[in-house]
C-alpha positions as CSV (number, residue, x, y, z in Angstrom):
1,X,94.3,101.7,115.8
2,X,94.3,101.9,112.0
3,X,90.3,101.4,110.7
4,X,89.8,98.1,108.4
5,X,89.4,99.0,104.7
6,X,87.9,96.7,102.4
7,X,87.6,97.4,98.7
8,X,85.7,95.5,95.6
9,X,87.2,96.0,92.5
10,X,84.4,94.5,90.2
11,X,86.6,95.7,87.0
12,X,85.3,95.1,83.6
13,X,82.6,93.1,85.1
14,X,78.8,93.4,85.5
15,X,75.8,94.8,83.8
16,X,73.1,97.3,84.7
17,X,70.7,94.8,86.7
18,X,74.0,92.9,88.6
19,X,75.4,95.7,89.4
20,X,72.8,97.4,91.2
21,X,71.7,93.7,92.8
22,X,75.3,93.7,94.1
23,X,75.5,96.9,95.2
24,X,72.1,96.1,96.8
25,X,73.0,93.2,98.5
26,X,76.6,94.3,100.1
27,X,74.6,97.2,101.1
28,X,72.0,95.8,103.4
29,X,75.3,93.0,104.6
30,X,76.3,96.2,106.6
31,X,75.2,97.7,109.2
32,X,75.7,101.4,110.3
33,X,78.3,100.0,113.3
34,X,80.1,98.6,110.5
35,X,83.8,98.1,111.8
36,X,85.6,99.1,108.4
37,X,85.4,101.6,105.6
38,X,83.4,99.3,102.8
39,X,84.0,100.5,98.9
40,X,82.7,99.2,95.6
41,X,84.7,100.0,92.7
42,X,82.3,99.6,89.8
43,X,83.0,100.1,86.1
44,X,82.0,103.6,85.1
45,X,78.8,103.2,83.2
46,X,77.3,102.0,86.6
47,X,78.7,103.9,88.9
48,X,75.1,106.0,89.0
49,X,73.1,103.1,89.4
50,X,75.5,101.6,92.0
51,X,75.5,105.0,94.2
52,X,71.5,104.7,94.4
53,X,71.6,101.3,95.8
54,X,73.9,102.1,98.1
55,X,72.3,105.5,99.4
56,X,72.3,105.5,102.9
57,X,74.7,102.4,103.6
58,X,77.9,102.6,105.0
59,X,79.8,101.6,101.9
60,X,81.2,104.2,99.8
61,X,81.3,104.4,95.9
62,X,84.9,104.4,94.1
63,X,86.0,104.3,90.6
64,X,89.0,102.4,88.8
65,X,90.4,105.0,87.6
66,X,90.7,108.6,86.1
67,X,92.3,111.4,83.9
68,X,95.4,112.8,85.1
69,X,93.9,116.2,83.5
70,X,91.2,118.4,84.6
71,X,89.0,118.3,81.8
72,X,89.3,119.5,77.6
73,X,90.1,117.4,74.5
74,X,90.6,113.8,76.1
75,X,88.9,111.4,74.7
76,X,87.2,108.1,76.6
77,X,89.1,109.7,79.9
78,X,86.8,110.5,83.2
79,X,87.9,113.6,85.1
80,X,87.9,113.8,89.2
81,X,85.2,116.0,89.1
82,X,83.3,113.8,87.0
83,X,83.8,111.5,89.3
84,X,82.5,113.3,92.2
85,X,79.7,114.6,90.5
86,X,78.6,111.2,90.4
87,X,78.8,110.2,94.4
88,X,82.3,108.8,94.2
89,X,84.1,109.5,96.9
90,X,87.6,107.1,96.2
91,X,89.6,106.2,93.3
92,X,92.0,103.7,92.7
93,X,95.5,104.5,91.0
94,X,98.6,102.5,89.6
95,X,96.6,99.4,89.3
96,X,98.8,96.3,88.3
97,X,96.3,96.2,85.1
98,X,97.0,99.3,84.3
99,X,100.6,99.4,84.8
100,X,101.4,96.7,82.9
101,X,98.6,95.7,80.2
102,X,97.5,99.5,79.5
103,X,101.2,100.6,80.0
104,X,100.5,103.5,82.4
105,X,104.0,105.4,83.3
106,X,104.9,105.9,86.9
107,X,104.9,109.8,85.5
108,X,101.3,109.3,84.9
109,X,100.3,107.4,88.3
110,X,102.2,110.6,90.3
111,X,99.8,113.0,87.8
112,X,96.6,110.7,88.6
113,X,97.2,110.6,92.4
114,X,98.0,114.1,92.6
115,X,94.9,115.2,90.8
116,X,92.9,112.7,92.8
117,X,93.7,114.0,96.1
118,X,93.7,117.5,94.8
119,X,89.9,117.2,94.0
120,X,88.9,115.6,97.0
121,X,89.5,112.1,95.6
122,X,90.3,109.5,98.5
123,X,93.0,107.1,96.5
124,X,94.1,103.5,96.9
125,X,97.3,103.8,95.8
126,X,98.9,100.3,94.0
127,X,102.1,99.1,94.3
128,X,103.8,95.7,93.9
129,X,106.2,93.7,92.0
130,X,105.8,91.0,88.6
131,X,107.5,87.0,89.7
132,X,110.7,88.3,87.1
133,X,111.5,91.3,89.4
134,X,110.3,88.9,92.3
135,X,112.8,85.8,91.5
136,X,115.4,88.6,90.4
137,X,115.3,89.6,94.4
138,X,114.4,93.3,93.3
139,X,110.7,93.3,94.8
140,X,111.6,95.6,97.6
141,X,113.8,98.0,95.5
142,X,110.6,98.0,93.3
143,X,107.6,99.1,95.5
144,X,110.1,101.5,97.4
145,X,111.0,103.2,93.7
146,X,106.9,103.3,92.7
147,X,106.4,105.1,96.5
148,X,108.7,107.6,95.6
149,X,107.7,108.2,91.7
150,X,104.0,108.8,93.1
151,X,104.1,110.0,96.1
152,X,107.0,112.9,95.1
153,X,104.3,115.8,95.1
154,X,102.3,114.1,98.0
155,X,102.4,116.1,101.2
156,X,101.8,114.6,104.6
157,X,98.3,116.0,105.0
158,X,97.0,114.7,102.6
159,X,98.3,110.8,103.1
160,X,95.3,111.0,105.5
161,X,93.5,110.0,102.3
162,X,95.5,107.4,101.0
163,X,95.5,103.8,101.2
164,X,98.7,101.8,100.1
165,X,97.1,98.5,98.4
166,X,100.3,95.6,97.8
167,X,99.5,93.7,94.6
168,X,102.3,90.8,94.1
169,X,101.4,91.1,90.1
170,X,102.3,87.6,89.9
171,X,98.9,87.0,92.3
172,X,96.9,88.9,90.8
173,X,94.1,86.4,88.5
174,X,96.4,83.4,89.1
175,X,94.7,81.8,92.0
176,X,98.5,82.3,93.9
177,X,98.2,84.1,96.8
178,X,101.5,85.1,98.9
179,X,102.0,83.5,102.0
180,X,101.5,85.5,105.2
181,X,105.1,85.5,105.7
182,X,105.4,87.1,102.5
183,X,102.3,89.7,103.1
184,X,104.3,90.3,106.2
185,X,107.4,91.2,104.4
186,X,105.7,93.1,102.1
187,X,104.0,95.7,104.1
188,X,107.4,96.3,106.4
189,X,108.6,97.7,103.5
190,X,106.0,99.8,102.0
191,X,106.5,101.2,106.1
192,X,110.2,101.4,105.7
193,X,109.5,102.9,102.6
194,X,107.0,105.8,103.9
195,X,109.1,106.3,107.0
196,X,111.7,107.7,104.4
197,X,109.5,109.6,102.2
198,X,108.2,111.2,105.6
199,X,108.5,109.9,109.0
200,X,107.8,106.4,111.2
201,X,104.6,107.9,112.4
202,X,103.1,108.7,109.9
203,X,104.5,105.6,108.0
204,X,102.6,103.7,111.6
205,X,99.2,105.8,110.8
206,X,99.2,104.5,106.7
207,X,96.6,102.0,105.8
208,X,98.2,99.0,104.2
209,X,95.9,96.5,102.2
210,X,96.9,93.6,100.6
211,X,95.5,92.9,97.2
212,X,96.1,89.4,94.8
213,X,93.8,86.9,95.0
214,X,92.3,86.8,97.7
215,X,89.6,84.8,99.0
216,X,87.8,84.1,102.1
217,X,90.1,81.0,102.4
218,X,93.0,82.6,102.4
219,X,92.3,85.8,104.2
220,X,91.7,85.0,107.7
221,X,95.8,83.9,107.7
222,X,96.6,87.4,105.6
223,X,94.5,89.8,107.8
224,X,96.2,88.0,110.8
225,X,99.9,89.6,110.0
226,X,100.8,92.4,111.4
227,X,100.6,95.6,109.8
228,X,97.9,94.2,106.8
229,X,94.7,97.1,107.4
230,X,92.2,95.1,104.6
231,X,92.2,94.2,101.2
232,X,91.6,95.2,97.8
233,X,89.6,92.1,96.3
234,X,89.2,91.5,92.3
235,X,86.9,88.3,91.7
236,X,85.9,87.7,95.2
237,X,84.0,90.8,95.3
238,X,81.4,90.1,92.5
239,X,79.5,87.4,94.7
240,X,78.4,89.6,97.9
241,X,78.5,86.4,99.9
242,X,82.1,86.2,99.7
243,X,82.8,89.8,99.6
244,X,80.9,90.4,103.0
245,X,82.5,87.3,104.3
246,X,86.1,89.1,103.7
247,X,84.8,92.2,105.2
248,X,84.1,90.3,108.7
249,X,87.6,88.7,108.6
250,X,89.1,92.2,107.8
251,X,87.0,93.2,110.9
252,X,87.9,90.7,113.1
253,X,91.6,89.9,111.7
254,X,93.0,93.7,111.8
255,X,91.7,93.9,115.0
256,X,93.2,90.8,116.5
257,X,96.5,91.4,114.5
């Protein structure tokens, strides 16, 4: 059976003191028989401060992003090693955000996933469709094309280390969240999807998260469907509370599922 994962995106959020009190406090809501992998994805100017309050915790330190390049002249950009140098041990790549308000190329998301896994990097992998390419009935066509652009140089090995994270981009900060039916849908694809890229068992072995919105409302119904592994949570997972609380429906919802 695929292993929950739960992530906390915290984005452009936090300061010194709240991150490491939120780090803090997720950390001691786990325990070391902890049913699911459990990562905080801080901004980078805390992701020191967050790796010390986690020490010793089951919950592993990820960043939100990184350079496509080794190292040299590239200005404001955070290298894989840099990264690991610091205690992170994932990364996430193709964000909606970054897709589509930064204007990252699907080029560029193949380069960032490559070097990721290359250095060691465990990646969350985004995909997902905008409500235009939604209502235009092009979603699936969508997520199977960004599968192939950044997963072209991916061998199977190393999809050990990545997990596919489905963002309906017109979820994301909106308060929407798809219906399970729609979740559902969803994640049969992304399958169908790696099933042609490589095979149906390794496609069966993938973890699939879903990612828009959600809350502990809405998540016991989402971790229910079949084939959903966990979440990637944005604004849920600055109040430990709520974060934790999706963590034990991840837990008990995958599970069941």
């Amino acid at each position: 059976m695929r292993r929950p994962f739960i992530g906390g995106n915290w984005k452009m959020n936090t300061d010194h003191a709240s991150a490491r009190s939120l780090a803090h406090a997720i950390a001691e809501g786990t325990g070391a028989d902890w049913a699911a992998d459990v990562v905080v994805f801080p901004p980078f100017p805390y992701l020191l401060p967050v790796a010390e309050a986690i020490a010793g915790s089951p919950v592993a330190l990820g960043a939100q992003d990184l350079s496509g390049e080794v190292n040299g002249a590239r200005t404001g950009e955070v290298s894989a090693e840099m990264l690991r140098d610091v205690g992170a041990s994932w990364v996430i790549v193709g964000h909606s955000e970054r897709r589509h308000t930064i204007g990252e190329s699907e080029a560029l998301i193949a380069d960032k996933l490559s070097m990721a896994l290359g250095s060691g990097l465990r990646a969350v992998l985004c995909v997902g469709e905008t409500r235009a390419e939604r209502d235009a009935g092009k979603a699936h066509d969508i997520i199977a094309a960004q599968l192939r652009s950044a997963l072209a140089a991916i061998d199977a090995a190393a999809m050990d280390d990545v997990v596919i994270a489905y963002e309906p981009v017109w979820a994301i900060g909106t308060g929407i969240t798809a219906q399970p039916a729609d979740a559902g849908e969803a994640h049969r694809e992304i399958r169908s999807a790696l099933a042609a890229r490589y095979d149906a068992r390794l496609a069966s072995g993938v973890r699939v998260v879903y990612g828009g919105s959600l809350v502990p409302a809405t998540a016991k119904s989402i971790f229910a469907v079949d084939g959903v592994d966990g979440g990637l949570v944005g604004g849920a997972s600055l109040k430990a509370h709520d974060f934790l609380a999706l963590c034990t429906a991840a837990t008990v919802g995958v599970a069941a599922s």
